[in-house]
C-alpha positions as CSV (number, residue, x, y, z in Angstrom):
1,X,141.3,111.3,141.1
2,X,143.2,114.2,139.0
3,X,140.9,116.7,137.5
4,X,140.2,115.8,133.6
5,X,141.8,116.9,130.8
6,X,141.1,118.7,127.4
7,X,142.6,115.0,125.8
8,X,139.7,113.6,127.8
9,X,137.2,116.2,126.5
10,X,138.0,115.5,123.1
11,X,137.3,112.2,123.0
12,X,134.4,112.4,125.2
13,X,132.6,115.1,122.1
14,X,133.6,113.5,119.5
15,X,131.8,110.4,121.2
16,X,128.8,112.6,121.8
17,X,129.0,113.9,118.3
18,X,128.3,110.3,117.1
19,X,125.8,109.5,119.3
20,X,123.8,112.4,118.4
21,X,124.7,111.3,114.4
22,X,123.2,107.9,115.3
23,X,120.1,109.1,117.6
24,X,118.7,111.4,114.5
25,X,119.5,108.7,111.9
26,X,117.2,106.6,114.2
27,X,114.4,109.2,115.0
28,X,114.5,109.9,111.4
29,X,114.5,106.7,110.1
30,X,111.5,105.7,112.5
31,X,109.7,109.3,111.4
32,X,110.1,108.0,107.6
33,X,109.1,104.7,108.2
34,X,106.0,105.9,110.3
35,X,104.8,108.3,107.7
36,X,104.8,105.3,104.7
37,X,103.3,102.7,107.0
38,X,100.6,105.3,107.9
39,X,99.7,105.7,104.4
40,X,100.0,102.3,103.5
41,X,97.4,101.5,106.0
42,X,94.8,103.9,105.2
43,X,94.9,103.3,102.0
44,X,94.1,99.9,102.3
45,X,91.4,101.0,104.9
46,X,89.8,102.9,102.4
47,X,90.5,100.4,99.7
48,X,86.7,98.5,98.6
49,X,86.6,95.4,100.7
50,X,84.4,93.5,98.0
51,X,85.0,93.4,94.3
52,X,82.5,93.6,92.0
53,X,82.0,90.3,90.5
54,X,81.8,88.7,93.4
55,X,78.5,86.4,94.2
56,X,76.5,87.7,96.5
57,X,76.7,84.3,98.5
58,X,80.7,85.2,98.9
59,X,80.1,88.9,99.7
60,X,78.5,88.3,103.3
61,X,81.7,86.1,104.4
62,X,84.1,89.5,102.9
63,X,81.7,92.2,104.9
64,X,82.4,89.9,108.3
65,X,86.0,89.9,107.9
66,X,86.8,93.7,108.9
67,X,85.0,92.4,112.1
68,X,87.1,89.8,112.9
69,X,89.8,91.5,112.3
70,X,89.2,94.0,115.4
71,X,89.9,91.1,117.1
72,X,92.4,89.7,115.6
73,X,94.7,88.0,118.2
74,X,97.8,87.8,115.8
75,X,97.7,92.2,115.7
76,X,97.4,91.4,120.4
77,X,100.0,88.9,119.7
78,X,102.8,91.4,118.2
79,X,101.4,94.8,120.0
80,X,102.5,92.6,123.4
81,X,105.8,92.1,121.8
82,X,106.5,95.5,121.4
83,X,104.9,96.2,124.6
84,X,108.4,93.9,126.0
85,X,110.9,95.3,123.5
86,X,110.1,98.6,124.9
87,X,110.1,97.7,128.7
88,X,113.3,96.0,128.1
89,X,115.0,99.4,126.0
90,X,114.1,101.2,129.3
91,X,115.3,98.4,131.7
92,X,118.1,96.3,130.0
93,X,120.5,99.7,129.2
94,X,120.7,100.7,132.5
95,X,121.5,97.5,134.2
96,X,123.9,96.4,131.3
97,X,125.9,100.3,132.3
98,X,125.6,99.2,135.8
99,X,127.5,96.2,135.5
100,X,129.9,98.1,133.3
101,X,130.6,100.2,136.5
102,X,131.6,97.2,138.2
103,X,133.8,95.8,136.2
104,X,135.2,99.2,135.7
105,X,135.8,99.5,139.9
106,X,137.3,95.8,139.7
107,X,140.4,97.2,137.5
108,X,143.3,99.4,139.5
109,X,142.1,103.1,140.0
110,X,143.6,105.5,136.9
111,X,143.3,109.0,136.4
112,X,140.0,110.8,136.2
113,X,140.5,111.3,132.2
114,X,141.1,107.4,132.0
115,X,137.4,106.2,133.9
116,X,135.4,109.6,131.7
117,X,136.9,108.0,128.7
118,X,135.8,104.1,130.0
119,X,132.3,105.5,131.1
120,X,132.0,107.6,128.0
121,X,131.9,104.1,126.7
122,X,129.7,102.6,128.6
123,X,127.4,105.3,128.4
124,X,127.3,105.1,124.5
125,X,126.6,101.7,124.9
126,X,123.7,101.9,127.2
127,X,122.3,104.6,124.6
128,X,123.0,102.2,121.7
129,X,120.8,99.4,123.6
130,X,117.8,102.0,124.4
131,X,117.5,103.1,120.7
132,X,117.7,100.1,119.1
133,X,115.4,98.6,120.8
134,X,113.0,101.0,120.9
135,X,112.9,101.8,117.5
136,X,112.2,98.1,116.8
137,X,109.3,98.0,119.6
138,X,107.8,101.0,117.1
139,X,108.7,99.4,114.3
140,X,106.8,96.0,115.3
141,X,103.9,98.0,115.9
142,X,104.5,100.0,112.8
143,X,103.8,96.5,110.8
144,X,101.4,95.2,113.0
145,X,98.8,98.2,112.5
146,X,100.0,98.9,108.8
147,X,99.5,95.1,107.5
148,X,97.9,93.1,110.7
149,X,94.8,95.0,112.0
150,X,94.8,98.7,111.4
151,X,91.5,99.3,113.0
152,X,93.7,98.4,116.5
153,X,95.3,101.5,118.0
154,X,97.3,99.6,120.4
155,X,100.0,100.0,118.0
156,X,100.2,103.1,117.6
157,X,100.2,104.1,121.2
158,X,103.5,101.5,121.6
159,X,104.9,103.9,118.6
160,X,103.8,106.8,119.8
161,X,105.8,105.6,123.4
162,X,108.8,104.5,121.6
163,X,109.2,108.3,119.8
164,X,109.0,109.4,123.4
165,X,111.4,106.8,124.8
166,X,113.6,107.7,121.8
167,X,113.5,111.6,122.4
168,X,113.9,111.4,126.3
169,X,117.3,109.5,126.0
170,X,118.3,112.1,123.2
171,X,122.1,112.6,123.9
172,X,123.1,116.2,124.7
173,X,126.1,117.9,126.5
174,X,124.3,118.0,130.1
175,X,123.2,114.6,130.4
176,X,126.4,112.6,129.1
177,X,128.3,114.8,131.8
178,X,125.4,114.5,134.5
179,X,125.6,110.7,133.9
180,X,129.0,110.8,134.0
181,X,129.3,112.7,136.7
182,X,127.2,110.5,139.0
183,X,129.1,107.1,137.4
184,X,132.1,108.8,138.9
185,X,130.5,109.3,142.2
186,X,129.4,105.5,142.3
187,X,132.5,104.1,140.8
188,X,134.9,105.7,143.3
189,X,132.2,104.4,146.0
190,X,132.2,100.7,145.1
191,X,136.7,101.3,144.4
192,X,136.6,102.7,148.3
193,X,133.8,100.4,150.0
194,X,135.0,96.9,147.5
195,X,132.2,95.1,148.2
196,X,128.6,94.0,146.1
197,X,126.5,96.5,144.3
198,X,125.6,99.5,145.7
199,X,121.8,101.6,144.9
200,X,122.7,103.8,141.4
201,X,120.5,107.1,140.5
């Protein structure tokens, strides 16, 4: 392949460019979110459970409720959701880029500034799939602890994981051009070998 050009490089940015745009609109958005969920929670915590007029034969089935509701299987129920929504924004992306390669090795080999630009794609697609989806595993939990079962931290760990998930996959100069350095590597490999998929980094 012919060495890329400053037409590729271009593109390539201004790609990166909105993929950073669209990764802080995310973290930010999540950030907002978490803050008013946060306070809408403990403010219900510290909200009185029973209201004064009620009979004293009603106010033993209201002081047992903040029990059950440690145990609440619905608040489990959603928590194990997010749990998935955030396996599958760390293992769906990748494979989904992976297959992206292949069909990208299928095509007749172009120039070097053609397959960046093709990856660049692919690449902004595989970071598309990992935000989204992990912003709605936090956002699941987000509800889940804010107006499900706030005395169950679960949630808040899957949140705490989807901010790191989030921030990890950040998109900055050196990995887009790591990843698409090593996409390069495996594309001309499965071009040159043209046979079934090969072990990607």
């Amino acid at each position: 392949m012919t060495e890329p050009s400053s037409g590729s490089d271009d593109r390539v940015a201004v790609q990166l460019q909105f993929a950073k745009l669209l990764a802080i609109f995310i973290l930010s958005s999540l950030i907002v979110t978490s803050v008013v969920f946060l306070l809408v929670a403990y403010s219900s915590a510290s909200a009185p459970e029973v209201a004064p007029h009620l009979s004293k034969a009603a106010q033993p089935e209201e002081e047992a409720a903040p029990s059950l509701a440690q145990g609440d299987p619905t608040s489990w129920v959603l928590t194990f959701s997010a749990v998935v929504l955030l396996g599958m924004a760390l293992g769906i992306p990748p494979q989904v880029s992976r297959q992206g390669v292949q069909v990208l090795a299928a095509k007749p080999p172009g120039s070097t500034v053609a397959a960046r630009n093709d990856l660049a794609g692919v690449w902004f697609i595989e970071l598309l799939l990992t935000l989204v989806l992990a912003e709605g595993a936090g956002l699941l939990s987000l509800i889940t602890f804010a107006f499900i079962d706030s005395s169950n931290p679960a949630p808040l760990t899957v949140v705490g994981a989807a901010f790191v998930a989030i921030v990890v996959k950040f998109p900055t100069l050196d990995r887009l051009e790591a990843w698409l350095a090593q996409r390069l590597r495996d594309l001309d490999h499965l071009r040159a070998e043209r046979r079934g998929p090969i072990q990607f980094s």
